[in-house]
C-alpha positions in Angstrom: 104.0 146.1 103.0 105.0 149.6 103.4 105.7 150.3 99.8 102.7 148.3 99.5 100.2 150.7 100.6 102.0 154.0 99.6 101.5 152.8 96.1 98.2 152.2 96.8 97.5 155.7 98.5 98.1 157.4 94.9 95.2 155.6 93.4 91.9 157.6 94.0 89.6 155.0 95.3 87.9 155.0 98.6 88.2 151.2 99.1 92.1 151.5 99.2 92.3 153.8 101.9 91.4 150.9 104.6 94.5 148.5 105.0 92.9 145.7 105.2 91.5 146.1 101.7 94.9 146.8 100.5 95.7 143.6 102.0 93.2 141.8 100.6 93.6 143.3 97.1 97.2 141.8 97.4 96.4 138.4 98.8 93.9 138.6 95.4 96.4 139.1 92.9 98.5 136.5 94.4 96.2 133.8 94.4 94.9 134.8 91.4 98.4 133.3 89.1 98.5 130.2 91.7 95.2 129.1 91.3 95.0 129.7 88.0 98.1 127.7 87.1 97.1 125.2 89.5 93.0 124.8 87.7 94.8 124.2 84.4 96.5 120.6 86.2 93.1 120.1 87.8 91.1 120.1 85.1 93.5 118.5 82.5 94.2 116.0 85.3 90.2 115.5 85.6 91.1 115.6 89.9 88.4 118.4 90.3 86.9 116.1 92.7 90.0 116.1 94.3 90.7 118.9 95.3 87.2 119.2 96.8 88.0 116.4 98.9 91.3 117.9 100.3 88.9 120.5 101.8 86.9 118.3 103.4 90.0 117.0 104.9 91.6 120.8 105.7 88.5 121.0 107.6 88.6 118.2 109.7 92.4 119.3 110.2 90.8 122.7 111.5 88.4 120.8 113.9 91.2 119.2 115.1 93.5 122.0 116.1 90.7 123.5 117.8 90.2 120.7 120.0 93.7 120.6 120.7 93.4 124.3 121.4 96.5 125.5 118.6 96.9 129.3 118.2 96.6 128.2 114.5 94.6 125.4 113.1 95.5 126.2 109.7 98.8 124.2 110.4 97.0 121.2 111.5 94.7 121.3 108.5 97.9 121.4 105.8 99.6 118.9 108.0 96.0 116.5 107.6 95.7 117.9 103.6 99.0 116.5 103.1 99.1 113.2 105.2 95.8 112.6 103.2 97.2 113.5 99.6 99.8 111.1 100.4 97.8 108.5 101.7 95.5 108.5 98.6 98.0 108.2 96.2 99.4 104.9 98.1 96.3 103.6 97.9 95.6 104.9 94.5 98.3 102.7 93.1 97.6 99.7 95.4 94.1 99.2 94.1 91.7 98.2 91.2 89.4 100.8 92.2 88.6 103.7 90.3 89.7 106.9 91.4 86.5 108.6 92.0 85.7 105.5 94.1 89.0 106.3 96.2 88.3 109.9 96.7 84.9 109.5 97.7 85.9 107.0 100.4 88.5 109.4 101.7 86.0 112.2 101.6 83.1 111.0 103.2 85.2 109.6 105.8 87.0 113.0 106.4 83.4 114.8 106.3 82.4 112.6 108.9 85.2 113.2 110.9 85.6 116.7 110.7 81.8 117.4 111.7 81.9 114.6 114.6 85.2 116.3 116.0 83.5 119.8 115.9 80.2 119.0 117.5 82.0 116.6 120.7 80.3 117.6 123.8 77.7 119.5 121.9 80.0 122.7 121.0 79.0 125.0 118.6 79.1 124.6 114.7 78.9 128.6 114.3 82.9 129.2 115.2 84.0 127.2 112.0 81.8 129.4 109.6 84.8 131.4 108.6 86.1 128.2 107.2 83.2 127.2 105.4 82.0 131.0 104.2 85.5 132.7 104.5 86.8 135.8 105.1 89.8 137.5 102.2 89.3 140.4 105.0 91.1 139.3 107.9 94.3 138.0 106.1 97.4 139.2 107.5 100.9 140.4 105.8 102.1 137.2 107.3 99.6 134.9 106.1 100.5 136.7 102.6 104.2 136.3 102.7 103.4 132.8 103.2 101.0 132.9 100.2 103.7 134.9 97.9 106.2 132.1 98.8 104.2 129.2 97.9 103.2 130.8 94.7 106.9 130.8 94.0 107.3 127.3 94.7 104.4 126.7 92.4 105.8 129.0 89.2 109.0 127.0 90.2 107.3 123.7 89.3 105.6 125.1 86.6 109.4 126.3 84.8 110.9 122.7 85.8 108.2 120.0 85.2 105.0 121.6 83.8 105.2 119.4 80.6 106.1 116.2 82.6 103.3 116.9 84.9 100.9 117.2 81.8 101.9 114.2 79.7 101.8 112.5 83.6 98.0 113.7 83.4 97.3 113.0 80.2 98.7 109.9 79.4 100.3 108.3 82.4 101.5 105.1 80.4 103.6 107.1 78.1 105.1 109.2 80.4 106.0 106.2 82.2 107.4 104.9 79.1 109.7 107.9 78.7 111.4 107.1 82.2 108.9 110.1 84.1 108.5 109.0 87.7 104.8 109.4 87.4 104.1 108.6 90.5 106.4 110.9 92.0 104.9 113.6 89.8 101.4 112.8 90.9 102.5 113.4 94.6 104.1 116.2 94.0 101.1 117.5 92.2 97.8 116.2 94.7 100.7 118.0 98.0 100.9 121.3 96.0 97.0 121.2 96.1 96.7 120.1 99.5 99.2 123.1 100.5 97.1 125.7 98.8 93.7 124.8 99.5 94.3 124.4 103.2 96.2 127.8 103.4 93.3 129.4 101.3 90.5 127.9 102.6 89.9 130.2 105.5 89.9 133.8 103.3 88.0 131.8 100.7 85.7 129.8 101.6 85.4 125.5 101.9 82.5 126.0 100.0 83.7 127.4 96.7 87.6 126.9 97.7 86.8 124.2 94.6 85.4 126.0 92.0 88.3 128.1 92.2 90.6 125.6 91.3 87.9 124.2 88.4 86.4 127.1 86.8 89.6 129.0 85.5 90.9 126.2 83.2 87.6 125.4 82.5 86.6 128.8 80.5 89.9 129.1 79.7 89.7 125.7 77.7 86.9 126.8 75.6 88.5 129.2 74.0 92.8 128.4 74.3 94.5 126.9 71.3 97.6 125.6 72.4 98.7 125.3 76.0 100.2 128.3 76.3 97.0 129.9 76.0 95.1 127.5 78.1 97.7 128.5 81.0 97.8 132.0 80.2 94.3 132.5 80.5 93.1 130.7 82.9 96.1 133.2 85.4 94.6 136.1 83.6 90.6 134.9 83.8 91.5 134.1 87.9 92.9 137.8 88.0 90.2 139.5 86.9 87.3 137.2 88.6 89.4 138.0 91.7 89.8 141.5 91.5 86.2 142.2 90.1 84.6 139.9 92.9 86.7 142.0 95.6 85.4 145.2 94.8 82.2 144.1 94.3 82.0 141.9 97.6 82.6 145.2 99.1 80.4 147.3 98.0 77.6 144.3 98.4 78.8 143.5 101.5 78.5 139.9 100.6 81.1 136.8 100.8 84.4 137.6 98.0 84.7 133.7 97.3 81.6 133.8 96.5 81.6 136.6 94.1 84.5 135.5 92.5 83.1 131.8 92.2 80.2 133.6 90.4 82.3 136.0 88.2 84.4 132.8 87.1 81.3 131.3 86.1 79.5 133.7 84.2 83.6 133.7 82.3 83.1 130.1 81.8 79.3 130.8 80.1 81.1 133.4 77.6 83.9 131.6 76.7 81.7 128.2 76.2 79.7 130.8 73.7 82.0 131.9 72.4 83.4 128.3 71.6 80.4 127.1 70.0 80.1 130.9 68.0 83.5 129.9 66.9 82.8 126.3 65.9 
């Protein structure tokens, strides 16, 4: 982190002379490439509603550590993301219910008992607004080490099986056909998300953590022409949507998942535009 913020120190701008902007502006352009790579599965995958659900289920991890009085919740909601990605995608393949109809089950229930656990005995709501509203601000070099290594794991993924996981999304039968474990896939695929929307929902926000993970493939789609481009621009739209709502959350004094929610949507006006320009 050291080299971190000498580099940093060279570039004439007031906002980099606080550390904890310079961590935040690094916790930005990590999460930028993950969730980037990650929207492209999400929206290709159509599991946008998903990955909202996941948070609804991070949450009620949170509540849950809290009761139990944990140092860090954030472990009990990854720990609840995951036990519920897996749990879905059991029941997934054991039913003849459609998927939406799964998710919503699983997130209504996990709404329900994330907001019951949090108000026992009358306690305050107030104390889980950081999860809800989010704060990029208070992340630690810890919590970005932690970040840095799961977007490794995810680039990983990306080298080794991002063309099974596609044709999995796409066109499950087929890629069944061709001897892909789908269903390992699709685990693999609905834990990664768990992982990162748990870790990123407290300096992000539960309340646009999804939007992140929608909006980037989304513009990018409009506009790509192979997948190579739909991947590459959906890292390079996160980026700049995360950079630009940084800065600007700081001068506004507003929420940054917000501002990047709202940057990534005016992208996704543009590029849909642009599309129909194009057309």
């Amino acid at each position: 982190m050291n080299l971190w913020y000498s580099l940093l120190d060279w570039l004439p701008l007031p906002w980099l002379t606080l550390d904890f902007m310079k961590n935040a502006l690094l916790a930005v352009l990590i999460m930028g490439p993950l969730f980037g790579l990650l929207s492209t599965m999400v929206v290709t995958g159509r599991m946008s509603f998903f990955s909202d659900a996941l948070g609804h289920s991070g949450f009620t991890g949170i509540a849950i550590g809290v009761l139990c009085g944990a140092a860090s919740p954030t472990w009990f909601a990854v720990a609840l993301a995951v036990a519920f990605a897996l749990l879905f995608s059991y029941v997934k393949s054991r039913t003849n219910q459609a998927a939406e109809t799964v998710i919503s089950v699983f997130s209504s229930t996990a709404v329900a008992l994330g907001i019951f656990i949090a108000t026992m005995n009358g306690s305050s709501f107030t104390k889980f607004n950081k999860y809800l509203i989010g704060d990029i601000l208070s992340v630690t070099p810890g919590e970005i080490g932690l970040l840095a290594a799961v977007l490794l794991a995810v680039i990983v993924l990306w080298i080794f099986a991002s063309n099974r996981l596609v044709l999995t999304a796409v066109h499950p039968q087929l890629a069944s056909s061709r001897g892909i474990p789908v269903r390992g896939y699709e685990t693999l695929f609905t834990v990664s998300i768990a992982v990162v929307v748990t870790l990123a929902m407290s300096w992000v926000g539960l309340m646009v953590i999804n939007s992140l993970l929608v909006l980037p493939a989304a513009a990018a789609r409009n506009v790509a022409r192979n997948l190579r481009e739909y991947h590459l621009f959906s890292v390079v739209l996160a980026l700049i949507a995360g950079v630009a709502g940084l800065v600007t959350s700081y001068y506004l004094g507003s929420s940054t998942g917000a501002v990047i929610s709202l940057y990534l949507a005016v992208f996704f006006a543009v590029t849909f535009l642009f599309r129909k320009r194009r057309a």
